[in-house]
Biopython code that builds the backbone (N, CA, C, O; Angstrom):
import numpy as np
from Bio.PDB.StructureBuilder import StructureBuilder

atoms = [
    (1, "UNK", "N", (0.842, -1.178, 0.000)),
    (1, "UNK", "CA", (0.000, 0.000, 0.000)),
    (1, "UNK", "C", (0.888, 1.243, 0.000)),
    (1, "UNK", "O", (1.994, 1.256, 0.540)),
    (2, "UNK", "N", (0.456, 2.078, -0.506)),
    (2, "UNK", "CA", (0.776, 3.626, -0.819)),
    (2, "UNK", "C", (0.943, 4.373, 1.091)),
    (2, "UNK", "O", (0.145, 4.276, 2.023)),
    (3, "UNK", "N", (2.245, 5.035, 1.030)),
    (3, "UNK", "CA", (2.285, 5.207, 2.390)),
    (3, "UNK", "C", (1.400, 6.617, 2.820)),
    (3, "UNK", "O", (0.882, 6.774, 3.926)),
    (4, "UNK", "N", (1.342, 7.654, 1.636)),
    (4, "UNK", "CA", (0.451, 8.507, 1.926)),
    (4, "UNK", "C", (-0.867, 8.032, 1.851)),
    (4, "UNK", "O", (-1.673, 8.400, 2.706)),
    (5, "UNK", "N", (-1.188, 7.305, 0.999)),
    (5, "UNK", "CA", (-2.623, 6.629, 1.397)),
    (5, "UNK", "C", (-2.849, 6.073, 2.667)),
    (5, "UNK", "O", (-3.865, 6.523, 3.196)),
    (6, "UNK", "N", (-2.267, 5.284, 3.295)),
    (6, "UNK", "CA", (-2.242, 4.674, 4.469)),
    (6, "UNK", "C", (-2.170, 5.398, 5.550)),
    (6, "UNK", "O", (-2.720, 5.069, 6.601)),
    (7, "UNK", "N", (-1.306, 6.729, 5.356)),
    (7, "UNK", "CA", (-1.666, 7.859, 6.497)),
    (7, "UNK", "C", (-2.912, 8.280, 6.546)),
    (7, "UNK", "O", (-3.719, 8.185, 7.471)),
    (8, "UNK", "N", (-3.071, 8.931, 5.102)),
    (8, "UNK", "CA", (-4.602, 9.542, 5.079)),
    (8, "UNK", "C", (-5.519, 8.684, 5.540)),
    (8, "UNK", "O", (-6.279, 8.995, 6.457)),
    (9, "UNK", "N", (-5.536, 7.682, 5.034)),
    (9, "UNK", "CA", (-6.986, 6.395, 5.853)),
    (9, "UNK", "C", (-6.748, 6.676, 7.078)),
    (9, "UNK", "O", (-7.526, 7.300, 7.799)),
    (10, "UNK", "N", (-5.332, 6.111, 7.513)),
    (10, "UNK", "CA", (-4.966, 6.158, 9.505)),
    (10, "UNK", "C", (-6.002, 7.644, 9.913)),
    (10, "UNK", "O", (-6.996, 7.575, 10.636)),
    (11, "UNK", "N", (-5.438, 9.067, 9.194)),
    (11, "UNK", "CA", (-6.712, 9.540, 9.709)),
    (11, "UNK", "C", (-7.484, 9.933, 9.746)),
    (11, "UNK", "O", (-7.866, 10.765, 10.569)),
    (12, "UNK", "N", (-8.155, 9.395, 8.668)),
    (12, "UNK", "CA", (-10.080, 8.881, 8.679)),
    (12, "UNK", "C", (-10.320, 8.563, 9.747)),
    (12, "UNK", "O", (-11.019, 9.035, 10.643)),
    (13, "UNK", "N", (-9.360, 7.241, 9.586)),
    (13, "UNK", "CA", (-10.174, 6.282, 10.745)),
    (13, "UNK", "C", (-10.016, 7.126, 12.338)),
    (13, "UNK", "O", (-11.080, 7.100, 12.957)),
    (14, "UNK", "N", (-9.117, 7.696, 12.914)),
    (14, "UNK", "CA", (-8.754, 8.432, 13.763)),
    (14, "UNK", "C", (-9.533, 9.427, 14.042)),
    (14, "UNK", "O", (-9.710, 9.851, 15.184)),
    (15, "UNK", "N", (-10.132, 9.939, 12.874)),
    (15, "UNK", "CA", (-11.122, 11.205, 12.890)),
    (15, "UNK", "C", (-12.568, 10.351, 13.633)),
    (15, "UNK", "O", (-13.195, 10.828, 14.580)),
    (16, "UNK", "N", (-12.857, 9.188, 13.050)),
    (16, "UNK", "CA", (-14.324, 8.881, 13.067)),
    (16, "UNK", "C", (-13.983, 7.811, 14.405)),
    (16, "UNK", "O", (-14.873, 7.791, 15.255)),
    (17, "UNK", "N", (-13.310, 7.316, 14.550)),
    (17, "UNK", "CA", (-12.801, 6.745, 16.136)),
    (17, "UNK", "C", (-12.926, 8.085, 17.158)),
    (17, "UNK", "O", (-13.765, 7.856, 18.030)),
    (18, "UNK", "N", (-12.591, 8.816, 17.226)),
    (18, "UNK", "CA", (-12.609, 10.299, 18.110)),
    (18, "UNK", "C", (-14.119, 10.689, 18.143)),
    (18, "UNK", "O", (-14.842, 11.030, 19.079)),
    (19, "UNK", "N", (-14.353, 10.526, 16.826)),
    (19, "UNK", "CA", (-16.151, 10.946, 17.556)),
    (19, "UNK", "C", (-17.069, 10.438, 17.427)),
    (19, "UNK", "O", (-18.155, 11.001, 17.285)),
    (20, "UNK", "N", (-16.843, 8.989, 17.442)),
    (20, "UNK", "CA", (-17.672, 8.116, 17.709)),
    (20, "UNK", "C", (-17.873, 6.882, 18.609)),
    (20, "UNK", "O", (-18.740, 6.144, 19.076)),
    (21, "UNK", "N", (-15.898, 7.213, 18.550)),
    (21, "UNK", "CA", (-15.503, 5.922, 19.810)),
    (21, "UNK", "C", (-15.349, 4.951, 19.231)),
    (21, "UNK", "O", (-16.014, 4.508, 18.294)),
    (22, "UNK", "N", (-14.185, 4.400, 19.889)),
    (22, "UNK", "CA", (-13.518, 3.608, 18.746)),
    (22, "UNK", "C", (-14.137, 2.039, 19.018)),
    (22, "UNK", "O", (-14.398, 1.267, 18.095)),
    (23, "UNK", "N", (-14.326, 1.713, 20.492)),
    (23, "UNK", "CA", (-15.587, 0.941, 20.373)),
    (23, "UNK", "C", (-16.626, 0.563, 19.968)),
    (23, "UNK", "O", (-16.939, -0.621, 20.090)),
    (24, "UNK", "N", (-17.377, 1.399, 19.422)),
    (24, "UNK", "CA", (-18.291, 1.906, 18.566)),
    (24, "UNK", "C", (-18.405, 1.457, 17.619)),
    (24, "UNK", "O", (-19.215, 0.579, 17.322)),
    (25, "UNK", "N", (-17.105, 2.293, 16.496)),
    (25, "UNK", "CA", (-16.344, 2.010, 15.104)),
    (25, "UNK", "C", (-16.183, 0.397, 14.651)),
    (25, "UNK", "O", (-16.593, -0.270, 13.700)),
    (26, "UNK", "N", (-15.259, 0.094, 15.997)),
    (26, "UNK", "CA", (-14.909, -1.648, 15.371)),
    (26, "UNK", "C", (-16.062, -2.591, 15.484)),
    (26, "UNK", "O", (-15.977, -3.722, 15.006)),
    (27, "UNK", "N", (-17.204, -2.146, 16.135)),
    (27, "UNK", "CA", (-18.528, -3.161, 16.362)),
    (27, "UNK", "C", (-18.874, -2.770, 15.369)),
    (27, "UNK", "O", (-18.388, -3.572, 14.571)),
    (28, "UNK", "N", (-19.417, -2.042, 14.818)),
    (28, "UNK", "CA", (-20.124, -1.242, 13.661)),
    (28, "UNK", "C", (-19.304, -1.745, 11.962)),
    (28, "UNK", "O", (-19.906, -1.929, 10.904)),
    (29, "UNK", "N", (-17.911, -1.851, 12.189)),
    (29, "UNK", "CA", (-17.022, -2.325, 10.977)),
    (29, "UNK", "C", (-17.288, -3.947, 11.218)),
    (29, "UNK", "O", (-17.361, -4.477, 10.110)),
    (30, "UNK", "N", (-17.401, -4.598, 11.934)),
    (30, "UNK", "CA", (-17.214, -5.788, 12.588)),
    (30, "UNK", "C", (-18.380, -6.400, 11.485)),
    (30, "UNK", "O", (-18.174, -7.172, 10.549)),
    (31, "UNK", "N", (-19.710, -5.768, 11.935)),
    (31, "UNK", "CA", (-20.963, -6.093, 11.898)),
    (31, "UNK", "C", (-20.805, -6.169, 10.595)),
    (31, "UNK", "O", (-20.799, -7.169, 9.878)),
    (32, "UNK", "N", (-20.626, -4.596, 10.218)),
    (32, "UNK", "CA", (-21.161, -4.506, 8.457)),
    (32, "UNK", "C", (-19.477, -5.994, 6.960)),
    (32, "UNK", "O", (-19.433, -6.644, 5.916)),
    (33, "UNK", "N", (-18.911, -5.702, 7.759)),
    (33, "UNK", "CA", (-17.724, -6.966, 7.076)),
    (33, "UNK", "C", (-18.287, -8.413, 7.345)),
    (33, "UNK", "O", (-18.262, -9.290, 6.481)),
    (34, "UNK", "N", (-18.723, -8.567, 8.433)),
    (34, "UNK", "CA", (-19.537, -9.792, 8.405)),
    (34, "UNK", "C", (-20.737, -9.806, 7.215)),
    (34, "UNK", "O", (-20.791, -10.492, 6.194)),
    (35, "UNK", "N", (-21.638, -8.833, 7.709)),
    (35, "UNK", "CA", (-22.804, -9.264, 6.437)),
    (35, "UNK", "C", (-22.197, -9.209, 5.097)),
    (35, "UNK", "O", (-22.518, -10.318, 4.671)),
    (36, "UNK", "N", (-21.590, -8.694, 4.242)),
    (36, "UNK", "CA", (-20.632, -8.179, 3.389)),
    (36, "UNK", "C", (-20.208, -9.606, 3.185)),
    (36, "UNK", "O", (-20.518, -10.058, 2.083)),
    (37, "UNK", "N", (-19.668, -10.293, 3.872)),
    (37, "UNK", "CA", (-19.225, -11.566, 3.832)),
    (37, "UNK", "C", (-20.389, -12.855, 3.585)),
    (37, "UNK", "O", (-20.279, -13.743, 2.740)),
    (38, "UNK", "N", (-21.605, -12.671, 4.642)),
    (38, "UNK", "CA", (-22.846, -13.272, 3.990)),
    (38, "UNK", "C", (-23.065, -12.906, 2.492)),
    (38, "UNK", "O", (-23.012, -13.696, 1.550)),
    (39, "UNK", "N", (-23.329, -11.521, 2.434)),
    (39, "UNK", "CA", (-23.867, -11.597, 1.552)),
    (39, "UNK", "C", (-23.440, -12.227, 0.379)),
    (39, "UNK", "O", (-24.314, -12.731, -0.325)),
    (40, "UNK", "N", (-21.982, -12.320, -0.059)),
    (40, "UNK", "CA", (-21.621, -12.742, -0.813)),
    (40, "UNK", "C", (-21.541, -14.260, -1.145)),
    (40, "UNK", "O", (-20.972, -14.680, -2.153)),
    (41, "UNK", "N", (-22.117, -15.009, -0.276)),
    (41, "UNK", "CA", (-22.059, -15.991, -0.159)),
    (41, "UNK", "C", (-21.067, -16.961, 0.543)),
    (41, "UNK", "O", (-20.940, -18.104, 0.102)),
    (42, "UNK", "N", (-20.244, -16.468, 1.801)),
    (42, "UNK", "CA", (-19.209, -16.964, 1.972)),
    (42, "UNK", "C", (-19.493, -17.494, 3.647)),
    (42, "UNK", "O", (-18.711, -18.306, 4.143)),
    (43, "UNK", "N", (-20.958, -16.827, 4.640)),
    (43, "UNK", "CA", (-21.142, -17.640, 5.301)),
    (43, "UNK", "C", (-20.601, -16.555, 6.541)),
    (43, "UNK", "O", (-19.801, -15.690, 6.183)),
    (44, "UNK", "N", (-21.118, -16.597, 8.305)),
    (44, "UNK", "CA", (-21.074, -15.903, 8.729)),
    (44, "UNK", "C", (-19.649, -16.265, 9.446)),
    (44, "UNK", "O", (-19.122, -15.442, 10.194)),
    (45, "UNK", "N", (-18.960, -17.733, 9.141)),
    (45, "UNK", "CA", (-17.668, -17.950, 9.943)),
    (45, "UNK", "C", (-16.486, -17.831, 8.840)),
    (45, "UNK", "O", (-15.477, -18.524, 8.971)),
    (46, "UNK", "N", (-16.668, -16.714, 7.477)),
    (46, "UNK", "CA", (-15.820, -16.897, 6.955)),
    (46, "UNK", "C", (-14.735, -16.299, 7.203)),
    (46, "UNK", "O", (-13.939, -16.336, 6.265)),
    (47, "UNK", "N", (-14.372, -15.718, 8.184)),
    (47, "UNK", "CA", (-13.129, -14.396, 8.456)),
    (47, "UNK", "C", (-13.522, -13.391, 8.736)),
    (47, "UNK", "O", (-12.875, -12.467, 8.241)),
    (48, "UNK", "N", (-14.925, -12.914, 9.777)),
    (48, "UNK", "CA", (-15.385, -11.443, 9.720)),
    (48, "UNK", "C", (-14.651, -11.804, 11.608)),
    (48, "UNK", "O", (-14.337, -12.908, 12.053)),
    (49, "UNK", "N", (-14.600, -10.843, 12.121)),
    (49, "UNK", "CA", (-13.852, -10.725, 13.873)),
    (49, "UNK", "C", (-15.619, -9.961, 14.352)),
    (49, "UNK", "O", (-16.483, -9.306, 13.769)),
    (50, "UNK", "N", (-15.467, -10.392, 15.378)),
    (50, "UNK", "CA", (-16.232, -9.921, 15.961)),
    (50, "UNK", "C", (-16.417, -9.446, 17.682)),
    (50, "UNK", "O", (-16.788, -10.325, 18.460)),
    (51, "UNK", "N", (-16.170, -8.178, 18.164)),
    (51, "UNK", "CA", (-15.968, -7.986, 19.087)),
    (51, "UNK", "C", (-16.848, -8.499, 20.395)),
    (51, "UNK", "O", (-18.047, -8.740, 20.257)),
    (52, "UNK", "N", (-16.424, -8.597, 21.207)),
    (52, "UNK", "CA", (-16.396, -9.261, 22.149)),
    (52, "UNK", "C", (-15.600, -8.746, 23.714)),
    (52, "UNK", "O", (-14.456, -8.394, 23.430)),
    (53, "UNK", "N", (-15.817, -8.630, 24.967)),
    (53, "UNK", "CA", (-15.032, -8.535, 26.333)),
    (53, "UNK", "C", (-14.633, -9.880, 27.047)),
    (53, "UNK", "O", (-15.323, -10.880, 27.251)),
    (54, "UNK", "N", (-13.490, -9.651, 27.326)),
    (54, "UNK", "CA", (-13.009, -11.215, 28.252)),
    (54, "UNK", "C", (-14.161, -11.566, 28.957)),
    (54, "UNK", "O", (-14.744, -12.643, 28.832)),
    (55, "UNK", "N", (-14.481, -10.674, 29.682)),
    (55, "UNK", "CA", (-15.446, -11.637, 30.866)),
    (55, "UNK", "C", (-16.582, -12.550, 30.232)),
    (55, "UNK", "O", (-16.875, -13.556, 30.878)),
    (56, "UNK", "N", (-17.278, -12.303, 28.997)),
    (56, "UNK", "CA", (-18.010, -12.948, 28.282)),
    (56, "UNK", "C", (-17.028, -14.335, 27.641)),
    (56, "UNK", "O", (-17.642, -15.245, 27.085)),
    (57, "UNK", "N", (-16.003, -14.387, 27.724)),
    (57, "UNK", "CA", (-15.638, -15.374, 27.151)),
    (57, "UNK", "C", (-14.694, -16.840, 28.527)),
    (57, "UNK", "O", (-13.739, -16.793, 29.302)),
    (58, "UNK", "N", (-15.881, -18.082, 28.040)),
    (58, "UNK", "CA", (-15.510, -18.830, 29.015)),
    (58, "UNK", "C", (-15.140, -19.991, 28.806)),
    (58, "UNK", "O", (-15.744, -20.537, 27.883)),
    (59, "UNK", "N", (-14.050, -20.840, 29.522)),
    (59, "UNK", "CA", (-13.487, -22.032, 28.236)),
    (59, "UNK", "C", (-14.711, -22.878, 28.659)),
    (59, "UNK", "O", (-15.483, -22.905, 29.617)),
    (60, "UNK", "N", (-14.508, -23.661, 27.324)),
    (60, "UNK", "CA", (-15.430, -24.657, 27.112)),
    (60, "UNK", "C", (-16.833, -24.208, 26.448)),
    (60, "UNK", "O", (-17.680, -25.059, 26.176)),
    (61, "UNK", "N", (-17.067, -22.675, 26.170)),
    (61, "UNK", "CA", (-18.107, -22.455, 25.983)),
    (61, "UNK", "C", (-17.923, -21.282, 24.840)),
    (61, "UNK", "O", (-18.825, -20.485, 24.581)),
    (62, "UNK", "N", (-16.849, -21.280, 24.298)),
    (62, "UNK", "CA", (-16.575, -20.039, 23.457)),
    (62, "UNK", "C", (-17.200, -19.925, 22.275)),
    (62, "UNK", "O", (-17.611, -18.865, 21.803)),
    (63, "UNK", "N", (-17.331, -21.558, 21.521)),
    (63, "UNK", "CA", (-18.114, -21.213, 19.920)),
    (63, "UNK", "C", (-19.378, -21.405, 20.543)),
    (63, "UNK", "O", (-19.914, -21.875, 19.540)),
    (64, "UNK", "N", (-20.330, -21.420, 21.436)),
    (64, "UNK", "CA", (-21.642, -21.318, 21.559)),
    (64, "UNK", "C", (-21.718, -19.606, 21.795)),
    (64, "UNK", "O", (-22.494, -18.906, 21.145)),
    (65, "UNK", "N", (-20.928, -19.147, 22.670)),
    (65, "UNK", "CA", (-20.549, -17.603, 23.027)),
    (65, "UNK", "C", (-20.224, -16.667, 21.316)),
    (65, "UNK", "O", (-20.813, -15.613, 21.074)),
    (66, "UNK", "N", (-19.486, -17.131, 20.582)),
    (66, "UNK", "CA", (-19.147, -16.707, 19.457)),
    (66, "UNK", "C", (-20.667, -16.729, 17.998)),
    (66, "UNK", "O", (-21.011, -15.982, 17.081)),
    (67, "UNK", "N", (-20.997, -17.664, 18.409)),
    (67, "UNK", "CA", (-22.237, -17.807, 17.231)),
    (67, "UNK", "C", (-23.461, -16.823, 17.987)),
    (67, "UNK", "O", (-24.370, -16.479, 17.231)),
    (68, "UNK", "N", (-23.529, -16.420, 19.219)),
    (68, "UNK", "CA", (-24.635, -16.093, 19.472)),
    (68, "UNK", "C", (-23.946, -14.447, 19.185)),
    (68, "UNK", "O", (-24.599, -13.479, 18.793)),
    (69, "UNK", "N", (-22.932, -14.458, 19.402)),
    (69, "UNK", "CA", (-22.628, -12.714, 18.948)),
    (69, "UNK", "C", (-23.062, -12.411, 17.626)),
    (69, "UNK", "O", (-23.729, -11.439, 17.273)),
    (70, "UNK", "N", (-22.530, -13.521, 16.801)),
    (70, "UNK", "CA", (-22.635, -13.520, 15.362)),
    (70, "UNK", "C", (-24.284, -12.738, 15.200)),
    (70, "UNK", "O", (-24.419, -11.541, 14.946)),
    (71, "UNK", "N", (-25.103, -13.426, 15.347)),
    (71, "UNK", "CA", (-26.451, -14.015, 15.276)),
    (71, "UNK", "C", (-26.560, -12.495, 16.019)),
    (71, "UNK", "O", (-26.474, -11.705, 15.079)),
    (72, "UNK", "N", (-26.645, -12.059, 16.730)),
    (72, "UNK", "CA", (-26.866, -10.345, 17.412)),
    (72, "UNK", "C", (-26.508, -9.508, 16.366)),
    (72, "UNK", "O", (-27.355, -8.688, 16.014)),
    (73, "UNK", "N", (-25.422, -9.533, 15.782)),
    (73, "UNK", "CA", (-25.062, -8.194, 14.561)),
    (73, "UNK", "C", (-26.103, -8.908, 13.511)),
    (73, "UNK", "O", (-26.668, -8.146, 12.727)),
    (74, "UNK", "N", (-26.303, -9.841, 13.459)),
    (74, "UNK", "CA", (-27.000, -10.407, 12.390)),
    (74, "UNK", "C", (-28.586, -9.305, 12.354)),
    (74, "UNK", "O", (-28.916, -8.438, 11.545)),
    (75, "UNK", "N", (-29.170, -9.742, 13.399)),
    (75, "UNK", "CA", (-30.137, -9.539, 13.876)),
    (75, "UNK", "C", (-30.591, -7.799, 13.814)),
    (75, "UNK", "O", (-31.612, -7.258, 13.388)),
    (76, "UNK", "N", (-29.480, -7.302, 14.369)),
    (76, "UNK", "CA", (-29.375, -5.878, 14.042)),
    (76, "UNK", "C", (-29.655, -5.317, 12.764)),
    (76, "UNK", "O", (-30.549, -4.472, 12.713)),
    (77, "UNK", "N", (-28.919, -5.706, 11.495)),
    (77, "UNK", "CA", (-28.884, -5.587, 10.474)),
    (77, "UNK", "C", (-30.361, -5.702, 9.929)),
    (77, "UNK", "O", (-31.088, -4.781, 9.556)),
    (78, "UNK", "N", (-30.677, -7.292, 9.979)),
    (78, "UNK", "CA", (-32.241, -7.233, 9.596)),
    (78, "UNK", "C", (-33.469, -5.870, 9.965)),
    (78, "UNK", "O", (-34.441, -5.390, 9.381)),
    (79, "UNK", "N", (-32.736, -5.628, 11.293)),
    (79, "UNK", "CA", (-33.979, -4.823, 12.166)),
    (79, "UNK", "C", (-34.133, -3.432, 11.308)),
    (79, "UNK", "O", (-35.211, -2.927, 10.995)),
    (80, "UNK", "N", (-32.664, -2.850, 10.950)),
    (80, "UNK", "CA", (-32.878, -1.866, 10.191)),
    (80, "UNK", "C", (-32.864, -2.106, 9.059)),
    (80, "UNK", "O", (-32.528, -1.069, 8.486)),
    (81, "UNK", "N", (-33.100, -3.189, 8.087)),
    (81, "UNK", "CA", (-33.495, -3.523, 6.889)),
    (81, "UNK", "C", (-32.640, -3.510, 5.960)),
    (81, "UNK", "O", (-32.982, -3.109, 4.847)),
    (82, "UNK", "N", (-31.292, -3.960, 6.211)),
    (82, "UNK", "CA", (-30.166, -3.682, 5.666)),
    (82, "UNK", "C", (-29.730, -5.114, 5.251)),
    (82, "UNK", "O", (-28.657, -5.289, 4.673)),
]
sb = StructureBuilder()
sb.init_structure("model")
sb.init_model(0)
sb.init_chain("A")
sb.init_seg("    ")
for serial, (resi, resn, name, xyz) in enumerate(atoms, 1):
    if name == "N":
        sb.init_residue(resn, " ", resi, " ")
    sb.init_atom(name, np.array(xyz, "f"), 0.0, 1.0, " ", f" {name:<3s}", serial, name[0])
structure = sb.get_structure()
């Protein structure tokens, strides 16, 4: 990648992390790269990340914990008709 390009994105993303919270940002990128990934036909475990806090995550129980996150951005999406 182009290093002035890669600055300028760095701050996009920096701009819209600052006022929106960067928490925010990566659930919101998370969500929409996942469907993006449905949609295309590739399925909701094809490589989208999906955020998540330690304390929610417990051994022995992580891909039941992981599909139900999935299934929440999912859900979201539908609600606003997207």
């Amino acid at each position: 990648m182009d290093e002035e390009r890669f600055k300028r994105e760095c701050e996009e993303v920096k701009r819209l992390g600052d006022q929106i919270g960067y928490g925010n940002m990566m659930t919101i990128a998370s969500a929409l790269w996942a469907k993006m990934l449905i949609d295309d036909g590739w399925g909701s475990d094809s490589g989208a990340f999906y955020p998540t806090i330690l304390s929610n995550m417990k051994p022995g129980d992580l891909t039941v914990h992981h599909m139900t996150e999935r299934a929440s951005y999912l859900e979201m999406f539908k609600r606003w008709g997207w």
